[in-house]
C-alpha positions in Angstrom: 80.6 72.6 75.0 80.2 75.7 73.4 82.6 78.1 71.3 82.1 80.7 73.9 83.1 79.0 76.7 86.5 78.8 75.5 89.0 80.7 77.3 90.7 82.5 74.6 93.3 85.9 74.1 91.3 88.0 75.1 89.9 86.3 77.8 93.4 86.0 79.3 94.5 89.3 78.4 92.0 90.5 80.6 91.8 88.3 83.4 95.9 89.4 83.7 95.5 93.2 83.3 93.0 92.4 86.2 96.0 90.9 88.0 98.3 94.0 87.2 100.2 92.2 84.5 101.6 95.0 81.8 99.7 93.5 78.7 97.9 94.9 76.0 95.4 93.6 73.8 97.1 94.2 71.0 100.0 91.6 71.7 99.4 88.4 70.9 98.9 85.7 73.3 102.9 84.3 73.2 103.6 87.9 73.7 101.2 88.1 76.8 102.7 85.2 78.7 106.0 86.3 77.9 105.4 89.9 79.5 103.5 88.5 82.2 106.6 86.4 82.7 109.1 89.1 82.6 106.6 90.9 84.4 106.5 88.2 87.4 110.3 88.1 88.4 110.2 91.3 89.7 106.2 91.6 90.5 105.3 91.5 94.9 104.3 88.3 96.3 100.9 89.1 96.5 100.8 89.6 92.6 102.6 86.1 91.8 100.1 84.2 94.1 97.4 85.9 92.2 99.2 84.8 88.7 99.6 81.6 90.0 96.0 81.3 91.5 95.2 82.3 88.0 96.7 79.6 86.3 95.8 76.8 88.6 92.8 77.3 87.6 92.6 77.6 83.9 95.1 74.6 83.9 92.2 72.8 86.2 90.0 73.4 83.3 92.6 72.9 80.2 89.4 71.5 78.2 87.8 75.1 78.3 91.5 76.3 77.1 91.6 78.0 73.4 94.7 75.6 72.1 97.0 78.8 71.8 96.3 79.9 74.9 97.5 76.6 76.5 100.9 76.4 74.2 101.4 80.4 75.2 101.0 78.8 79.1 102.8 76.1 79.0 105.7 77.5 77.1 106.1 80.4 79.5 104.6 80.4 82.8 103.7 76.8 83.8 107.0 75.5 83.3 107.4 75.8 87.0 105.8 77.4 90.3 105.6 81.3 89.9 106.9 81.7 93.1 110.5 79.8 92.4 111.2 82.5 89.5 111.7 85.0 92.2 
């Protein structure tokens, strides 16, 4: 595996700003998943599929994962189904 292939901040930050999800690049990643979260309880239905689309399938690949952005993740938005924060 290569370096490169590793899903990493910026990676995420843009695959979420492609989602609609208020993040910046200059947050960190904690900061990202937290907004995203915030973000997500009052988001449509059509964006939290998308999110959770999203992370069904970076958490299909955690191996490709850069360590933080699994911790960032897990701590706020895997927890549980996107749809049940609603």
């Amino acid at each position: 595996m290569m370096i490169a292939d590793l899903v990493d901040q910026d990676d995420l930050c843009q695959r979420l700003s492609l989602l609609g999800a208020p993040v910046v690049a200059e947050q960190d990643v904690m900061q990202m998943c937290e907004t995203t979260a915030r973000w997500l309880a009052s988001a449509d239905a059509a964006s939290c599929q998308a999110v959770q689309q999203l992370l069904d399938e970076l958490m299909a690949q955690q191996g490709l994962l850069h360590p933080d952005v699994l911790t960032a993740l897990q701590a706020f938005l895997i927890s549980e189904p996107v749809e049940t924060r609603l």
